[in-house]
C-alpha beads as a LAMMPS data file, in Angstrom:
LAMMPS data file: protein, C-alpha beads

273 atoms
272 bonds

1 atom types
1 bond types

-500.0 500.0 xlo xhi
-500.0 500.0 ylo yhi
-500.0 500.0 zlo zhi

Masses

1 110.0

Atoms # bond

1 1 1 -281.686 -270.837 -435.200
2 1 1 -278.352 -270.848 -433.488
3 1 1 -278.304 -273.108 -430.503
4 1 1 -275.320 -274.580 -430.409
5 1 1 -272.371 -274.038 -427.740
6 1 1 -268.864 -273.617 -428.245
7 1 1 -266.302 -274.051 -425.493
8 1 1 -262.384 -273.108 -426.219
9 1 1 -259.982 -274.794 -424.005
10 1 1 -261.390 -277.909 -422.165
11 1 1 -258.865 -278.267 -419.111
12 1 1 -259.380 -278.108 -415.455
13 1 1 -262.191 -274.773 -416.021
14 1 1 -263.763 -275.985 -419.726
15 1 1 -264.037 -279.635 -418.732
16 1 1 -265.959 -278.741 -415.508
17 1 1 -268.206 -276.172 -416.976
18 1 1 -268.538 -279.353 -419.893
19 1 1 -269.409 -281.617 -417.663
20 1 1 -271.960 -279.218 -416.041
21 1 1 -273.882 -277.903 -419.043
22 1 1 -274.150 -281.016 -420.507
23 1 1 -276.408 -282.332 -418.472
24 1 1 -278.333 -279.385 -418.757
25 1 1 -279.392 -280.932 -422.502
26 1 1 -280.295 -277.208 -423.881
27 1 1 -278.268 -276.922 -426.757
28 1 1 -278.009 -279.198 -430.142
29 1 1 -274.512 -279.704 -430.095
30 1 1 -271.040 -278.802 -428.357
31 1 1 -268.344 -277.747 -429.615
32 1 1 -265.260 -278.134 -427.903
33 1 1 -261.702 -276.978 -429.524
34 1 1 -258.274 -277.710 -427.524
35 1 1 -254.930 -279.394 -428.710
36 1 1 -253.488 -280.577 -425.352
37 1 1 -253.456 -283.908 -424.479
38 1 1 -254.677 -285.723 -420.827
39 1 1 -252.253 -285.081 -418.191
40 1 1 -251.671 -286.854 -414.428
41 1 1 -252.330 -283.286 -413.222
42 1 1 -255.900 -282.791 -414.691
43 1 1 -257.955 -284.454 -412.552
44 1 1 -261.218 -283.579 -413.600
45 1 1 -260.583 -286.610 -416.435
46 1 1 -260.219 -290.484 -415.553
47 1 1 -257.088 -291.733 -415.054
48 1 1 -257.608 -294.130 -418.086
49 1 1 -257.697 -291.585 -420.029
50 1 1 -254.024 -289.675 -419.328
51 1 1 -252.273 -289.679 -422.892
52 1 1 -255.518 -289.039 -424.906
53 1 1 -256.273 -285.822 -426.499
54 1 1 -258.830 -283.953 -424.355
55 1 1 -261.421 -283.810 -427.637
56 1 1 -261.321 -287.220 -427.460
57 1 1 -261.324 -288.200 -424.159
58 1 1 -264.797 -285.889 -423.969
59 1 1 -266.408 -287.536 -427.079
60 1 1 -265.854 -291.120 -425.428
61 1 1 -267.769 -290.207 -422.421
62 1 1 -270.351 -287.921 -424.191
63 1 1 -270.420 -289.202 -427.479
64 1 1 -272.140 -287.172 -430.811
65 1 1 -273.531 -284.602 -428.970
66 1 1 -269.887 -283.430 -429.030
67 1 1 -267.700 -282.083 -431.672
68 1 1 -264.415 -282.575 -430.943
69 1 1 -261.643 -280.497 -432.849
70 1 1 -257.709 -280.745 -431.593
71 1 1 -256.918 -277.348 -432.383
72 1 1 -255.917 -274.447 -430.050
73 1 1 -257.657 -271.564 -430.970
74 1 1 -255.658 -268.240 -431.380
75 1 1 -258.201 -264.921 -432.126
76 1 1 -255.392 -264.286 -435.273
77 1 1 -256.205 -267.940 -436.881
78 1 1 -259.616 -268.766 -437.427
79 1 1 -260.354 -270.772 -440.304
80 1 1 -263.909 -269.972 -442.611
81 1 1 -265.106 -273.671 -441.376
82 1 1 -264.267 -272.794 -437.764
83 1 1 -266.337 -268.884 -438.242
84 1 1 -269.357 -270.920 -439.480
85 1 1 -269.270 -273.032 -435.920
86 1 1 -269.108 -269.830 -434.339
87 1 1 -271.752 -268.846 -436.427
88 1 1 -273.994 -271.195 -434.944
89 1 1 -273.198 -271.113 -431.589
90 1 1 -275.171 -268.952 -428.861
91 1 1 -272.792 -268.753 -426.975
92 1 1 -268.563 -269.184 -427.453
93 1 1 -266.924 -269.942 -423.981
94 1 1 -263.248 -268.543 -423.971
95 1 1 -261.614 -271.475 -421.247
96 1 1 -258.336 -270.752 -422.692
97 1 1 -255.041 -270.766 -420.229
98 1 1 -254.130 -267.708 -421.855
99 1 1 -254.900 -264.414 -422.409
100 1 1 -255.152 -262.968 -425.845
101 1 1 -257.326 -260.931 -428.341
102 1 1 -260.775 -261.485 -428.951
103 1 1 -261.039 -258.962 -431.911
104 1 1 -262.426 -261.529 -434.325
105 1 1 -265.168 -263.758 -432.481
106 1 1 -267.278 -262.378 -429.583
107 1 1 -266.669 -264.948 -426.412
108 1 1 -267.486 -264.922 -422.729
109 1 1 -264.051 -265.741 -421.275
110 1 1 -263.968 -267.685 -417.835
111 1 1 -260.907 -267.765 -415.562
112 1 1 -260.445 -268.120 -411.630
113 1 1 -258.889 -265.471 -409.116
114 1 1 -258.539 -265.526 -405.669
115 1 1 -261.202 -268.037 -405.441
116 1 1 -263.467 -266.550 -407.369
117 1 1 -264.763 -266.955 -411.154
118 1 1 -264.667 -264.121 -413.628
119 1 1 -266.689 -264.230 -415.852
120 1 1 -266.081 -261.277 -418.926
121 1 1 -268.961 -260.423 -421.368
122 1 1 -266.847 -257.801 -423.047
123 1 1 -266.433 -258.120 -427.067
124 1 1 -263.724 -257.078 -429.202
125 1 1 -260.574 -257.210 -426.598
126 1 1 -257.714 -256.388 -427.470
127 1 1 -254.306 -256.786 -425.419
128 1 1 -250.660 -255.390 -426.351
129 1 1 -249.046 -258.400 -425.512
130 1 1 -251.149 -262.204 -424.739
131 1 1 -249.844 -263.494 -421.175
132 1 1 -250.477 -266.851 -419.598
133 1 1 -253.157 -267.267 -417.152
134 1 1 -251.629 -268.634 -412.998
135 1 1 -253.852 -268.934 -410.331
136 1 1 -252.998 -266.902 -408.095
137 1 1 -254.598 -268.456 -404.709
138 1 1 -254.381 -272.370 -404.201
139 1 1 -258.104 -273.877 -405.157
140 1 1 -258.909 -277.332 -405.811
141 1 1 -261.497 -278.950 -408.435
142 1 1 -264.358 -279.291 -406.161
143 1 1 -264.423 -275.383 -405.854
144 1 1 -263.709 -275.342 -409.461
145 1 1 -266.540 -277.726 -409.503
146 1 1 -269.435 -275.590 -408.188
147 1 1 -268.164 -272.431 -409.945
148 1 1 -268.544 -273.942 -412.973
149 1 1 -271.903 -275.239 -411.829
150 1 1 -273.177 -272.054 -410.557
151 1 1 -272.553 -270.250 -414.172
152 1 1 -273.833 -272.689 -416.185
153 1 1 -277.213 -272.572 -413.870
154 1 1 -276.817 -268.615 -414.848
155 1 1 -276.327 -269.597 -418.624
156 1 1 -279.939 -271.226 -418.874
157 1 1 -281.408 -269.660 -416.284
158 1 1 -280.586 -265.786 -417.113
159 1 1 -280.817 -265.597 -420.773
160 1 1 -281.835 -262.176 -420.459
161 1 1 -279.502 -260.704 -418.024
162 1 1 -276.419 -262.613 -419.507
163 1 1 -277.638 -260.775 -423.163
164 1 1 -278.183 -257.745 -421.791
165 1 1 -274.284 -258.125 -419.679
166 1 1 -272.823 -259.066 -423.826
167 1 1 -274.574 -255.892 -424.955
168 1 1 -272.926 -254.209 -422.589
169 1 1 -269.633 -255.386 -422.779
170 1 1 -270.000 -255.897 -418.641
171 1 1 -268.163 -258.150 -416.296
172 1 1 -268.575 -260.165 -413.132
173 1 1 -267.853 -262.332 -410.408
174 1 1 -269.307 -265.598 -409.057
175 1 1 -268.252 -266.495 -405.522
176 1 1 -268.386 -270.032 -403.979
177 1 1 -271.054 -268.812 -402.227
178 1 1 -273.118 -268.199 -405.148
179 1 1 -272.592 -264.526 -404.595
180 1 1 -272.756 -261.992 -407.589
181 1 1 -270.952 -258.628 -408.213
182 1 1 -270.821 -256.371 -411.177
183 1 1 -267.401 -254.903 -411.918
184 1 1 -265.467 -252.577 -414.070
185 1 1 -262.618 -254.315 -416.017
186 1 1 -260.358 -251.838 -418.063
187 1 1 -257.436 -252.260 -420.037
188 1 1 -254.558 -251.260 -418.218
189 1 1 -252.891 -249.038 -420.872
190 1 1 -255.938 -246.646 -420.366
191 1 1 -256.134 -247.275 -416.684
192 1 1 -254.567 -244.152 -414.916
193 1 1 -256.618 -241.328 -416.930
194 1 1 -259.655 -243.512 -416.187
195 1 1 -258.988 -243.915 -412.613
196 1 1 -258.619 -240.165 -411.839
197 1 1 -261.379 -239.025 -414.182
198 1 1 -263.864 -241.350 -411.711
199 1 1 -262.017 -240.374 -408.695
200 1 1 -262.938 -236.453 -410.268
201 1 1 -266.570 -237.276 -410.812
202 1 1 -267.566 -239.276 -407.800
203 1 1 -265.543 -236.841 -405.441
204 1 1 -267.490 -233.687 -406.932
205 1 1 -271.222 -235.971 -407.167
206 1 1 -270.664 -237.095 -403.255
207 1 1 -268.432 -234.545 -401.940
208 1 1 -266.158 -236.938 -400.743
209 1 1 -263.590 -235.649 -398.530
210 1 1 -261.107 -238.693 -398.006
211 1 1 -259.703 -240.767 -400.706
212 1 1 -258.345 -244.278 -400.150
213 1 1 -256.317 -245.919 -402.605
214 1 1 -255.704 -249.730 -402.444
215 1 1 -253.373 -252.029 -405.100
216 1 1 -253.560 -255.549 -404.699
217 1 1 -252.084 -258.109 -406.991
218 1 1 -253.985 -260.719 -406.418
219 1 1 -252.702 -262.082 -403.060
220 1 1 -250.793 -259.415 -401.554
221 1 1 -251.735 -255.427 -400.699
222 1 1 -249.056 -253.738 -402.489
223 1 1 -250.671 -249.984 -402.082
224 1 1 -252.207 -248.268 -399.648
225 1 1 -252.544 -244.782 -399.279
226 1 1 -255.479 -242.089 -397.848
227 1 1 -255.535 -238.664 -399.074
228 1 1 -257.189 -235.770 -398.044
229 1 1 -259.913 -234.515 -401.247
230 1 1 -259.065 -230.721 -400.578
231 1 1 -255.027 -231.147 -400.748
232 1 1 -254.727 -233.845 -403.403
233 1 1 -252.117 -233.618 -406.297
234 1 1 -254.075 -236.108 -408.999
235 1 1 -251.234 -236.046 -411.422
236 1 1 -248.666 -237.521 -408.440
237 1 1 -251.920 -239.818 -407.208
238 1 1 -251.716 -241.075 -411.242
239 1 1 -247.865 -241.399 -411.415
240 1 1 -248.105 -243.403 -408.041
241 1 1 -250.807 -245.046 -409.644
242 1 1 -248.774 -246.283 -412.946
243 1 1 -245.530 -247.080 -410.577
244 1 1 -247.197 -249.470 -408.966
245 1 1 -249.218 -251.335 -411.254
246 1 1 -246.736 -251.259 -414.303
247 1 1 -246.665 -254.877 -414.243
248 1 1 -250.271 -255.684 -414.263
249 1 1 -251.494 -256.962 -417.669
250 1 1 -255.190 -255.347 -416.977
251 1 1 -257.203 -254.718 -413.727
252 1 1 -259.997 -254.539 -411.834
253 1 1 -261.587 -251.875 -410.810
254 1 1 -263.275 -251.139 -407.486
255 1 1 -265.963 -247.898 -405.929
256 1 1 -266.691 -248.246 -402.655
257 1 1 -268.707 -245.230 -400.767
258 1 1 -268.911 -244.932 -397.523
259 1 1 -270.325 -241.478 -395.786
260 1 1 -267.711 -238.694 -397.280
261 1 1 -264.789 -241.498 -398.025
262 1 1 -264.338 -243.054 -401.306
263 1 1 -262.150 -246.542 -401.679
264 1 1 -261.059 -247.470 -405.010
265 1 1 -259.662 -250.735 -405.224
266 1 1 -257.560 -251.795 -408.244
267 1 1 -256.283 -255.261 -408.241
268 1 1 -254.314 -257.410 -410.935
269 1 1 -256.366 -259.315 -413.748
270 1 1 -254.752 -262.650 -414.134
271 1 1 -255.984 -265.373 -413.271
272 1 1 -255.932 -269.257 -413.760
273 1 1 -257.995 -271.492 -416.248

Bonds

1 1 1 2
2 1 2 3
3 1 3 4
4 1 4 5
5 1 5 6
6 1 6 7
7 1 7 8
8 1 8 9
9 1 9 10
10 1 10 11
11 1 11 12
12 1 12 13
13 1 13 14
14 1 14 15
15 1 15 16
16 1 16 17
17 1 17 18
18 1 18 19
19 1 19 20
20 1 20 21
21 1 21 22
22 1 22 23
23 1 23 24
24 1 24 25
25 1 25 26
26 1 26 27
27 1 27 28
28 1 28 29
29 1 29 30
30 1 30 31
31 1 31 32
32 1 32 33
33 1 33 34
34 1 34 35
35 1 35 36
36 1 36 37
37 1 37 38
38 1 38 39
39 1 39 40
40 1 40 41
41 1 41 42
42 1 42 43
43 1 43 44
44 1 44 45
45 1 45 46
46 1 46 47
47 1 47 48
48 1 48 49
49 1 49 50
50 1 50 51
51 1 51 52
52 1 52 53
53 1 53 54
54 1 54 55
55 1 55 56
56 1 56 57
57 1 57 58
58 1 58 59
59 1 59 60
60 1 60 61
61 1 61 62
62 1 62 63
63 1 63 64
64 1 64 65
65 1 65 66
66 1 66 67
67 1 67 68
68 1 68 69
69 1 69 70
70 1 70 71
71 1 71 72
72 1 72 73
73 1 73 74
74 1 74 75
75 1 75 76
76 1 76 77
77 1 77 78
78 1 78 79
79 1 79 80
80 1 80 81
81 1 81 82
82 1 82 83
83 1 83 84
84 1 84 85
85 1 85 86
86 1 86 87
87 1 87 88
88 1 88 89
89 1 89 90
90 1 90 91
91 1 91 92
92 1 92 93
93 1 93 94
94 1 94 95
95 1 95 96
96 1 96 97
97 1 97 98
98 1 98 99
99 1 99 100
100 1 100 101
101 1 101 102
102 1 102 103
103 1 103 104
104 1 104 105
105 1 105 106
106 1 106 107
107 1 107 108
108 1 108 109
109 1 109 110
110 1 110 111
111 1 111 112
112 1 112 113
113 1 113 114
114 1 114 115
115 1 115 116
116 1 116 117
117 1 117 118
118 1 118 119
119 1 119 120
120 1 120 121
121 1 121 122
122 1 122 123
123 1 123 124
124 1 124 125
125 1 125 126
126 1 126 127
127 1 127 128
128 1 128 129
129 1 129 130
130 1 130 131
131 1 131 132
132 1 132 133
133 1 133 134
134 1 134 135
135 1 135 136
136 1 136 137
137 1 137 138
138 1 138 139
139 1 139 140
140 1 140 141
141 1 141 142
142 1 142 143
143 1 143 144
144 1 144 145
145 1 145 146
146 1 146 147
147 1 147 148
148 1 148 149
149 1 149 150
150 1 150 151
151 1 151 152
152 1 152 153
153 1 153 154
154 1 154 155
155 1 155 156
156 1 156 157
157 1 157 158
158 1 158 159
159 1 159 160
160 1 160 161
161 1 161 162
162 1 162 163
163 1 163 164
164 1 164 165
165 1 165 166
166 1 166 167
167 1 167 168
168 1 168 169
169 1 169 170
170 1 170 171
171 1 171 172
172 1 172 173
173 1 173 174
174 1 174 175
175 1 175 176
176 1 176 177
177 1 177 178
178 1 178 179
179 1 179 180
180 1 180 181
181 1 181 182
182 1 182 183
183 1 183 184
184 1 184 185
185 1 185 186
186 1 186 187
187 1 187 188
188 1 188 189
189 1 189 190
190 1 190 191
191 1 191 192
192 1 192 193
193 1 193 194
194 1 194 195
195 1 195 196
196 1 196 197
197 1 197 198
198 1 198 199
199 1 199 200
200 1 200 201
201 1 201 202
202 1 202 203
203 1 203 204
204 1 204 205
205 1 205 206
206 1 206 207
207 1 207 208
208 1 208 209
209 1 209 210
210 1 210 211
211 1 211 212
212 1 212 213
213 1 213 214
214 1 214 215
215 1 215 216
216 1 216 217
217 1 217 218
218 1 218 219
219 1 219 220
220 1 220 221
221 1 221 222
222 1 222 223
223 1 223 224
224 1 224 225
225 1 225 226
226 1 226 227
227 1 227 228
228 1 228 229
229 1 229 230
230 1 230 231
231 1 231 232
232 1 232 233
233 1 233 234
234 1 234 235
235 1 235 236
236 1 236 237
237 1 237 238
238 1 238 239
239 1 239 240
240 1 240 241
241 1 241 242
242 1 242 243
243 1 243 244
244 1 244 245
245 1 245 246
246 1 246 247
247 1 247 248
248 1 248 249
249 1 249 250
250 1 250 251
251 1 251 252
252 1 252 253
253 1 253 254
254 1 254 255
255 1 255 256
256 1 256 257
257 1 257 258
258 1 258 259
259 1 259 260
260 1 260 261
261 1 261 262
262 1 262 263
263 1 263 264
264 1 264 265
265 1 265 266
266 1 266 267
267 1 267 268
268 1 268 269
269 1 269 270
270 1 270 271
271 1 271 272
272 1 272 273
């Protein structure tokens, strides 16, 4: 039986979902990969332990139910030894400060946004081009703290619903608050055909009449427009569309319905782990 965890990247996000699940006790073993060392800026470890490898630093406070490895995991280098772990694991938890493919191992990637964890279920990803991982909005560890908290208490106590969101290649987000929502995450370089094809389908299934569209990059509004359904030129609503999100790496994705007026939200991936 496979029931051990893995957890890629054990920084600010991976040591505070760590230091939840842990406790938790559900799994055999841990797993933890990352080839940074302890720095003045991560918090979330002692200060006694700044210069120390991060591996390390977590199997001196938890000891053999950790296995430490000081490697940084890229989706293009995966060793046969390091497949078998994954083998065995239930579950692979992508902390990693970047992102970048996940074509070869199937992971649940974490990262924050606007004060808010994402949490993507989606296998086999694939990007043109990895990027680095900001935060976009200011949030400190203690908030960092309980969204870790709240998703490992999801982990254990969802096992079916978390399957059933890895089946389904689905995504969502936890709030502070506790508060769940579902979303669609697309790859941006298939975005703009997607976009209007929805747009096409819900206007025609709810008769909508006016159509809101709103870009936001993660802090700022950097779109806003209303059109009217009946006079609507889709392939200038696209190119509008593409002009101002061509520097988003990937996006969410946003329906809301209200009465005969549909607002699609699209707002900038990235996010900090």
């Amino acid at each position: 039986m496979n029931n051990e965890l893995t957890i890629i990247g054990v920084g600010s996000l991976g040591k505070n979902f760590l230091n939840s699940i842990i406790k938790k006790k559900v799994f055999d073993k841990i797993n933890i990969f990352d080839n940074d060392n302890v720095h003045k800026h991560n918090i979330v470890y002692d200060a006694s332990q700044i210069g120390k490898s991060k591996v390390q630093a977590c199997y001196e406070q938890y000891g053999d139910y950790i296995n430490p490895i000081q490697k940084f995991i890229y989706d293009s280098d995966i060793s046969q030894s390091e497949k078998e772990i994954f083998k065995k694991s239930k579950y692979i938890i992508d902390c990693r400060d970047i992102f970048e493919n996940r074509k070869n191992f199937s992971a649940i990637k974490l990262y924050i946004n606007n004060n808010k964890m994402i949490v993507d279920f989606r296998k086999k990803i694939a990007f043109k081009n990895a990027f680095n991982s900001e935060y976009v909005a200011y949030i400190n560890n203690s908030k960092i703290k309980m969204l870790t908290n709240q998703f490992s208490n999801f982990l254990i106590n969802k096992k079916e619903v978390v399957d059933n969101l890895i089946n389904n290649n689905k995504t969502m987000t936890i709030s502070t608050l506790g508060e769940i929502e579902y979303l669609d995450l697309s790859s941006k370089y298939i975005y703009s055909k997607k976009i209007i094809r929805e747009i096409s389908d819900i206007s025609k299934k709810y008769k909508i009449q006016n159509l809101q569209i709103d870009i936001e990059d993660g802090i700022y509004n950097i779109f806003n427009n209303v059109y009217n359904i009946k006079n609507i030129n889709l392939p200038s609503v696209l190119q509008e569309i593409e002009n101002n999100c061509e520097h988003f790496s990937s996006y969410f994705l946003k329906f809301y319905i209200q009465d005969k007026n549909l607002l699609v939200k699209i707002m900038n991936q990235t996010g900090g782990a």
